[in-house]
C-alpha positions in Angstrom: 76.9 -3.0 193.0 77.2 0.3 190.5 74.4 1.7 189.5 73.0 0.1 186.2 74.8 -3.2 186.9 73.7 -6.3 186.1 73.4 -10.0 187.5 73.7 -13.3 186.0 71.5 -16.2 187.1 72.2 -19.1 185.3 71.3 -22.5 187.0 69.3 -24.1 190.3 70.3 -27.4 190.9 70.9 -26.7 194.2 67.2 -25.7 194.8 66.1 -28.6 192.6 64.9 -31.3 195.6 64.4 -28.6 198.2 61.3 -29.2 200.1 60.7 -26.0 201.1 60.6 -22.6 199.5 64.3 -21.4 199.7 64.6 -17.8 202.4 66.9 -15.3 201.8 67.8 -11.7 201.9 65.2 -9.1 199.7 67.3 -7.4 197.8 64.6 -5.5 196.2 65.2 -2.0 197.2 68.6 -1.6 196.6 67.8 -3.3 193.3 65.4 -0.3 192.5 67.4 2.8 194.0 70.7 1.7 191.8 68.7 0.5 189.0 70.0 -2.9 188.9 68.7 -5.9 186.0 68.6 -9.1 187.5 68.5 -11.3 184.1 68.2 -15.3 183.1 69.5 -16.9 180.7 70.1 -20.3 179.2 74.0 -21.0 178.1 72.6 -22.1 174.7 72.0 -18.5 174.0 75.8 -17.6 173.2 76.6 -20.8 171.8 78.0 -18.9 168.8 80.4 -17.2 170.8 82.1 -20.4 172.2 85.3 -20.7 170.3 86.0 -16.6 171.6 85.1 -17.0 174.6 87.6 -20.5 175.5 89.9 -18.6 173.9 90.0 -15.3 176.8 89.0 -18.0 179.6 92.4 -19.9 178.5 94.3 -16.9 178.4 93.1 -15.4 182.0 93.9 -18.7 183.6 97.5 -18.8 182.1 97.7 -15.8 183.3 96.3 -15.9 186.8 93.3 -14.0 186.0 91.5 -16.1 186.6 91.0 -19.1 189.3 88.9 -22.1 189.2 88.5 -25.2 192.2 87.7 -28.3 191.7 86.8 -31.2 193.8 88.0 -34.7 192.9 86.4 -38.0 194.2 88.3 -40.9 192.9 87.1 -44.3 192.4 84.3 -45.2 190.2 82.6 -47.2 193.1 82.3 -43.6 194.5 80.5 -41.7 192.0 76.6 -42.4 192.7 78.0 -40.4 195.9 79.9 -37.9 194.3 77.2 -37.1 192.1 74.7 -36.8 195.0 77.4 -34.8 197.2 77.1 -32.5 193.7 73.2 -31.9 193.5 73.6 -31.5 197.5 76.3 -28.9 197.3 78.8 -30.2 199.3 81.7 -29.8 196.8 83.2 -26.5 196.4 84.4 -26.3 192.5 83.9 -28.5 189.5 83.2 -32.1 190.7 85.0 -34.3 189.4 84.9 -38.4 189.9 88.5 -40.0 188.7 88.7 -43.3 187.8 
């Protein structure tokens, strides 16, 4: 990270039926010597800036800027474990259930 960067943390579904309290690496020091913010948010905040924002999105995935996955279970008799394989983590991408 440069110093003064910032990170994003938007969502925790992942975390939301854990059992246990989640371990991890502590970033904390290098956090304070490059004077990092770590900030949430909630997407509702820059709902105003929607339209601008699909616009650029658009335009960095026409041009290859910009990458995306997506992981495709089709059948609707599949969903309940598609949408369990989601909240799990096991999909890589945007889930997606095609019927």
């Amino acid at each position: 990270m440069k110093t003064f960067g910032r990170i994003a943390v938007c969502g925790s579904i992942s975390l939301y039926n854990d059992t246990t309290p989640q371990t991890g690496p502590y970033v904390q020091p290098h956090m304070i010597f490059k004077q990092l913010r770590m900030e949430g948010f909630l997407v509702h905040r820059w709902e105003h800036k929607n339209v601008e924002s699909l616009k650029q999105l658009m335009a960095w995935v026409k041009e290859g800027k910009l990458k995306y996955s997506e992981h495709i279970t089709t059948g609707f008799d599949k969903m309940p474990a598609a949408f369990m394989g989601m909240l799990k983590g096991d999909n890589i991408g945007k889930a997606i259930v095609k019927v």
